[in-house]
C-alpha positions as CSV (number, residue, x, y, z in Angstrom):
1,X,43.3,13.3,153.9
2,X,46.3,11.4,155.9
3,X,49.8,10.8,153.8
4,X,48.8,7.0,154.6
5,X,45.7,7.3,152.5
6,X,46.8,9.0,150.2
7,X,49.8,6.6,149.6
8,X,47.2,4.2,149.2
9,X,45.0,5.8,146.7
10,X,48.1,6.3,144.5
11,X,49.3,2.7,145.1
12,X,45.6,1.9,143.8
13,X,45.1,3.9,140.9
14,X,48.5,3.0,140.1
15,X,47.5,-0.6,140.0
16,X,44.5,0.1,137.6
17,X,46.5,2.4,135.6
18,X,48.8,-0.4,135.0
19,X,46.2,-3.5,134.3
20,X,44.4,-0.8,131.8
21,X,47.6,-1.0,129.8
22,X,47.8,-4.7,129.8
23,X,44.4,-5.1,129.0
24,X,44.6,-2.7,125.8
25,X,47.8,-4.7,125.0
26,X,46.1,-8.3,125.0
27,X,43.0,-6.6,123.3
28,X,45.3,-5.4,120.7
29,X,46.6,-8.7,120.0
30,X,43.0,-10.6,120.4
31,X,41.1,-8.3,118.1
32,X,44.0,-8.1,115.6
33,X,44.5,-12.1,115.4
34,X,40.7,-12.5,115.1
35,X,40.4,-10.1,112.1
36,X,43.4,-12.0,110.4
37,X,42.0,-15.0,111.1
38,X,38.6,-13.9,109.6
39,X,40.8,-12.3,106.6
40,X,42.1,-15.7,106.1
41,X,38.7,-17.4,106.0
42,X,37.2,-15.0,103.5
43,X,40.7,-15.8,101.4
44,X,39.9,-19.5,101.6
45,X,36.0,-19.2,100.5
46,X,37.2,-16.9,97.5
47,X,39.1,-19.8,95.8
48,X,35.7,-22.3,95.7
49,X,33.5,-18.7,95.3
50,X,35.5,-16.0,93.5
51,X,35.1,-13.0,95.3
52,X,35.7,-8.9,93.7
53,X,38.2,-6.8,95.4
54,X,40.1,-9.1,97.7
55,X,42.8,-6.0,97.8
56,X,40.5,-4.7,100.6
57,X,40.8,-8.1,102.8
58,X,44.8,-8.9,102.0
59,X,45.3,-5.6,102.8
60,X,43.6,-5.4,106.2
61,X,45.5,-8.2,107.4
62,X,48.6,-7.3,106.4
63,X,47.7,-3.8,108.2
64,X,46.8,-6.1,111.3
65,X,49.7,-8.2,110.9
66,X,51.7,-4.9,111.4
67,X,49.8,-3.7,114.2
68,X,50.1,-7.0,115.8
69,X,54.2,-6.6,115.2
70,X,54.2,-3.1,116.6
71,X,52.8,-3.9,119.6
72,X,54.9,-6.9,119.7
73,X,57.8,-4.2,119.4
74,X,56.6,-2.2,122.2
75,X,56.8,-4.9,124.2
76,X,60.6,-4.9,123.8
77,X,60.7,-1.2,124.5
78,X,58.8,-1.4,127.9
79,X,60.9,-3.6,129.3
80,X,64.2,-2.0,128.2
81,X,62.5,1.2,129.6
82,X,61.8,-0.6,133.3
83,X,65.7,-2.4,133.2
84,X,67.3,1.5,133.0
85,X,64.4,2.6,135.7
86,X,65.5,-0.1,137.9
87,X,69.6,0.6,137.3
88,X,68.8,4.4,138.1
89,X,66.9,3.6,141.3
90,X,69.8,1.5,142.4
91,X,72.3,3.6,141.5
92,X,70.1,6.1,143.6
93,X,69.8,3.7,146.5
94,X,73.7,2.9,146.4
95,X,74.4,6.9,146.5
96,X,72.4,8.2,149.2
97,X,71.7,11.1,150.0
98,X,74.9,13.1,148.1
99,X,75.6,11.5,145.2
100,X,79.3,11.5,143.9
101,X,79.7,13.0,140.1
102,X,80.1,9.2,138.6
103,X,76.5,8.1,140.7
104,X,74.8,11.2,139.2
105,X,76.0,10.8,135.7
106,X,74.7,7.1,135.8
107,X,71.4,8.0,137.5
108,X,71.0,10.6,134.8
109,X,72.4,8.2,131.6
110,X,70.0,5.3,133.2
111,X,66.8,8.2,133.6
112,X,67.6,9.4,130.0
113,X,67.4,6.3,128.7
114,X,64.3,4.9,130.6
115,X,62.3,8.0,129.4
116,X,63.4,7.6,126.1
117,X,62.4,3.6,125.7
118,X,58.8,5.2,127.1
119,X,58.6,7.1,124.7
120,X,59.3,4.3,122.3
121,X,56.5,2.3,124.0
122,X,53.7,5.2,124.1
123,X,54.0,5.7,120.4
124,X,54.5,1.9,119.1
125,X,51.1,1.4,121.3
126,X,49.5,4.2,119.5
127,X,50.4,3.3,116.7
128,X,49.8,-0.5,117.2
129,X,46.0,0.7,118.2
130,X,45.8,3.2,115.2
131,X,47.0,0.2,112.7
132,X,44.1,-2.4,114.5
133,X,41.3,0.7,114.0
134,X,42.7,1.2,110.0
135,X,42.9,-2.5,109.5
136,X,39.4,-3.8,111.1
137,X,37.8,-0.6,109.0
138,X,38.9,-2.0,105.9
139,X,37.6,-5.4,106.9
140,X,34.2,-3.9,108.0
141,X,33.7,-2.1,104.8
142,X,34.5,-4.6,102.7
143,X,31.2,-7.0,104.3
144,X,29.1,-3.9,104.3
145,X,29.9,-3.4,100.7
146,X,31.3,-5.6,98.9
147,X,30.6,-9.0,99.9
């Protein structure tokens, strides 16, 4: 295969790596309002029809509140990580080929730091996902049991 089509393959799946994310981020955020909106709607019946066990429902919202937050959060930490990508890859463009020992020391400060907000970011969407799973659970079982 040519270095041209390859290029474009990567330029591709690069693209569809990148709208997955955003998908699972605004799927995060849809699913999680929904189930605290649903929460909030089983709260409201309970006062006219006292309902058992509305731990289960106040806690899965708070839990989707949370997960809602951490995603939120991760937000923050993608965007710091992309701002010290982009300062290393100009201070990479402004050295050239031979970097002097300042240039290096900022490409590697700004490279530390992007791989370390990524890091951030991978685990607060984990997490964010895990805390949507945990809450909606709660919410299923509680209308296949006790409602």
């Amino acid at each position: 295969m040519s270095n041209y089509l390859i290029k474009e393959r990567y330029r591709l799946s690069h693209h569809g790596w990148f709208y997955a994310i955003q998908r699972i981020d605004l799927l995060i955020i849809a699913i999680s309002g929904a189930g605290i909106y649903v929460d909030l709607e089983v709260l409201k019946f309970s006062v006219e029809h006292p309902l058992d066990s509305l731990w289960m429902v106040k806690s899965s919202g708070i839990i989707l509140v949370f997960s809602i937050t951490l995603n939120l959060i991760s937000q923050m930490t993608g965007k710091k990580s992309n701002l010290h990508d982009m300062l290393m890859c100009n201070y990479e463009l402004q050295a050239g080929k031979k970097p002097s020992r300042e240039e290096s020391c900022q490409i590697e400060k700004h490279n530390d730091l992007s791989d370390k907000y990524s890091t951030y970011t991978r685990t607060l969407n984990v997490l964010s996902l895990v805390f949507m799973g945990i809450g909606l659970t709660m919410m299923i079982i509680f209308f296949a049991i006790i409602f």
